[in-house]
Structure formats: C-alpha cells, structure tokens
Backbone as CSV, one residue per row, in Angstrom:
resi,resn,N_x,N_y,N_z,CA_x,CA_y,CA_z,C_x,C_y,C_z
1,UNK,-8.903,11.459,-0.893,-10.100,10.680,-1.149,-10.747,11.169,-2.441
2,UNK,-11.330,10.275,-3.312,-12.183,10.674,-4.229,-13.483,11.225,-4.045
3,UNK,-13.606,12.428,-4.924,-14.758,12.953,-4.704,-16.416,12.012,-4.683
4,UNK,-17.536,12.431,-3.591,-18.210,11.512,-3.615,-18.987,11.753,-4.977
5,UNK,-20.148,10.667,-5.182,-21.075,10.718,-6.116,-22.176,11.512,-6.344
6,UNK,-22.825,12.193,-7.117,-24.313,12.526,-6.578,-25.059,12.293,-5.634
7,UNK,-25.192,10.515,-5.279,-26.130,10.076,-4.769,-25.411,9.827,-3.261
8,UNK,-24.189,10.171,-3.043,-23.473,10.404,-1.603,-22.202,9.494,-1.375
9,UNK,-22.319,8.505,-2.200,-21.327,7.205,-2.090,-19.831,8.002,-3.017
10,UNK,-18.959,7.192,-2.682,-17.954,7.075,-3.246,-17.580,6.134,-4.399
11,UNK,-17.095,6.299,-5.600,-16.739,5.288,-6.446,-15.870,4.182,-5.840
12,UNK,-16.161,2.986,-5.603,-15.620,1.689,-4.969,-14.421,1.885,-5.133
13,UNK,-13.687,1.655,-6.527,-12.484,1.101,-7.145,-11.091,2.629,-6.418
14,UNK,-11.913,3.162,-7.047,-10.801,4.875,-6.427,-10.893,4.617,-4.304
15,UNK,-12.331,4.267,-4.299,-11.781,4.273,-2.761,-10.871,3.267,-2.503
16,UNK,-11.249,2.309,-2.947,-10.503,0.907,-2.356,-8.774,1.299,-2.659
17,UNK,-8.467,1.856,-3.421,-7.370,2.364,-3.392,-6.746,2.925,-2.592
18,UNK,-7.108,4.465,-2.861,-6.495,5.127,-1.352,-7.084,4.608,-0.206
19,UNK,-7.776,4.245,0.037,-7.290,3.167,1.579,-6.393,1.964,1.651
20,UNK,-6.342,1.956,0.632,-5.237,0.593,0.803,-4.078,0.934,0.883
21,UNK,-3.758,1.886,0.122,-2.425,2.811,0.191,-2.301,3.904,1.416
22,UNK,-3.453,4.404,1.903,-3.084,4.817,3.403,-2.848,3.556,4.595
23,UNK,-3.216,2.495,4.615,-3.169,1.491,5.244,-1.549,0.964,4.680
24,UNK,-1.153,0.797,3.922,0.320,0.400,3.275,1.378,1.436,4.055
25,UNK,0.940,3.077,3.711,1.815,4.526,4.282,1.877,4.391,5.579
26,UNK,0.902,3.960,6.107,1.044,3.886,7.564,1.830,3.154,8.425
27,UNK,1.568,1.690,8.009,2.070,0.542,8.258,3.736,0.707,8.251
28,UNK,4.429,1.103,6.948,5.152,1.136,6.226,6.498,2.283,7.054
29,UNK,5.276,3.165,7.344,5.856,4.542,8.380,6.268,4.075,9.809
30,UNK,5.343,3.069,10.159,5.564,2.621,11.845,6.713,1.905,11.665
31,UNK,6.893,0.847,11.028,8.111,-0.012,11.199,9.581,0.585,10.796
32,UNK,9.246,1.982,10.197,10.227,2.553,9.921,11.073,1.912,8.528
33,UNK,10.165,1.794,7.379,11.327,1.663,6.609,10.980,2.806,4.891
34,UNK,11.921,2.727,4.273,10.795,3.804,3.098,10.607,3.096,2.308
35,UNK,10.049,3.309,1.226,9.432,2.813,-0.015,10.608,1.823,-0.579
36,UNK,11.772,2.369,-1.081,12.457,1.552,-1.553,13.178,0.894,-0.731
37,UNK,13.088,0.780,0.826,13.364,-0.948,1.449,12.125,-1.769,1.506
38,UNK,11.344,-1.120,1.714,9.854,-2.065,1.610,9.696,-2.533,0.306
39,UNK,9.867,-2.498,-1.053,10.155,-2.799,-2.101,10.883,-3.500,-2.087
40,UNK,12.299,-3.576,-1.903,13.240,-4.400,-2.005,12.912,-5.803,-0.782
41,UNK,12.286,-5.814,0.350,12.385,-7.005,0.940,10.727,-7.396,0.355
42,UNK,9.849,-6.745,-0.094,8.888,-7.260,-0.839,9.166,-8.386,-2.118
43,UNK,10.091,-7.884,-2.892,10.720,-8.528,-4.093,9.725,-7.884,-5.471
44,UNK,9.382,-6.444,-5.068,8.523,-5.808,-5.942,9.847,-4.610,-6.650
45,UNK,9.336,-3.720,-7.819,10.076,-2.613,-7.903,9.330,-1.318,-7.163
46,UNK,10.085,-0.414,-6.937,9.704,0.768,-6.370,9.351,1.640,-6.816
47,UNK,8.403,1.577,-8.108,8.220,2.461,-9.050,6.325,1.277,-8.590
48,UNK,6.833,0.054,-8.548,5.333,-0.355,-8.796,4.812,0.339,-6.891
49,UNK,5.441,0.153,-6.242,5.669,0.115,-4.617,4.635,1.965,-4.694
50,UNK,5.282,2.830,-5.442,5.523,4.153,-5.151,3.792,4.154,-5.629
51,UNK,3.740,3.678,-7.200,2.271,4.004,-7.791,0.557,3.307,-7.143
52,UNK,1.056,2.149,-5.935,-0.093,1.838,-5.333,-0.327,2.749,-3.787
53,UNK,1.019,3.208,-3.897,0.712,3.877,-2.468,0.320,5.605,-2.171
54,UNK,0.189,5.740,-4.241,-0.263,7.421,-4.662,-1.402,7.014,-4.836
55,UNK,-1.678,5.530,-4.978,-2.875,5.658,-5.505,-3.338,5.288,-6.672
56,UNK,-2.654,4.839,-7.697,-2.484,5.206,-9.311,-2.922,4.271,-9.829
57,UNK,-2.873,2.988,-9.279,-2.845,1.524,-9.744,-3.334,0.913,-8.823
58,UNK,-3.989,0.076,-8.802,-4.996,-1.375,-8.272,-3.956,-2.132,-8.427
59,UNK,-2.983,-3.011,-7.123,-1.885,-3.796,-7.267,-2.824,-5.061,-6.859
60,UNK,-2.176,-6.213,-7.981,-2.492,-7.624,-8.018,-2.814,-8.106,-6.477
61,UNK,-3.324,-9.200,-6.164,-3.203,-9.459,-4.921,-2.391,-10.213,-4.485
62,UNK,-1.276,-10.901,-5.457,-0.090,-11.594,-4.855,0.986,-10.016,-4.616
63,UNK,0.415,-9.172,-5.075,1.711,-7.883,-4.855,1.521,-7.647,-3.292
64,UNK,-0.071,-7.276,-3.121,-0.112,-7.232,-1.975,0.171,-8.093,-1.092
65,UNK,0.527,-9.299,-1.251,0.981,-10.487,-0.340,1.859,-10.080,-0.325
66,UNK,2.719,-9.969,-1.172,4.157,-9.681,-0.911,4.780,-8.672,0.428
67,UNK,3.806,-7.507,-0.042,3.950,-6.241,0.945,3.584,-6.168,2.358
68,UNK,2.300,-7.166,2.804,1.944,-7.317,3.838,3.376,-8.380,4.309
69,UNK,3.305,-9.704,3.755,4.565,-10.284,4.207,5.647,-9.049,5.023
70,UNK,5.757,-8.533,4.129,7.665,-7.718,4.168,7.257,-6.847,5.411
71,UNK,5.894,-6.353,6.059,6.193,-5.786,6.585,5.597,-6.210,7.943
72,UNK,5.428,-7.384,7.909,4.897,-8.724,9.256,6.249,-8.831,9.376
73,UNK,7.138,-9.070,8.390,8.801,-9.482,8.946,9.072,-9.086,9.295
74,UNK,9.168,-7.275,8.906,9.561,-6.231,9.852,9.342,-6.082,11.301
75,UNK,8.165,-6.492,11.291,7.505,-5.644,12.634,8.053,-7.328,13.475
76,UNK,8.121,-8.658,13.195,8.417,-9.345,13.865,10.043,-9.146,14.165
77,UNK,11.056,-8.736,13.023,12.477,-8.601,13.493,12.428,-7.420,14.461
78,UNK,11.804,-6.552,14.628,11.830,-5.471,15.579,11.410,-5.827,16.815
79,UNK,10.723,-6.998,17.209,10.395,-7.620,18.366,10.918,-8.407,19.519
C-alpha cells in the first residue's frame, strides 16, 4: 500500500492500483492459472499482465475487460 498523506488519506491513483492488482492476484490465484496463461487467454502481453498486477501502471479499461472476462471463463470452465 502507499504511504498515507499528512492529512490521513491515501493518494487515490497509487491506491486504486494496488487494489486492483490485489483483487486481479487473488482472483487469478483461485482459479489457478499464472500470469502468463491469464495473459494469453486475456489476449494481453505478460509484461503488460505482470506491470498492473506490481502495481506500476493504471491498465486501460478495455485491458481490464479483457482480464475480468478470462478469468469469468475460467472460473465458469471449472464448473
């Protein structure tokens, strides 16, 4: 997590990140697949896959469509 502010809050943009990327690690961990199959049935690269889920980068929101997709498929082929 990013360090908070003076005034107690957290900077938005840094949080919204690592939660999105612990919410991605998690997800990602249950259905059992790693970075570079979740990438590959995303139709993303695993270099972009690797840098939203350190944290590094604010991914588009069709990326994130992509990723939520790939891993609704997952969790539905496992069903």
């Amino acid at each position: 997590m990013p360090e908070p502010l003076p005034d107690g809050n957290y900077p938005a943009v840094e949080y919204l990140r690592v939660s999105l990327a612990r919410k991605i690690i998690r997800h990602r961990r249950r259905v059992g697949l790693t970075q570079a199959e979740l990438a590959r049935r995303a139709g993303i690269r695993p270099e972009t896959l690797n840098r939203v889920e350190h944290g590094k980068r604010s991914p588009r929101l069709r990326t994130v469509e992509k990723i939520d997709r790939a891993l609704r498929e997952v969790e539905r082929e496992g069903c």
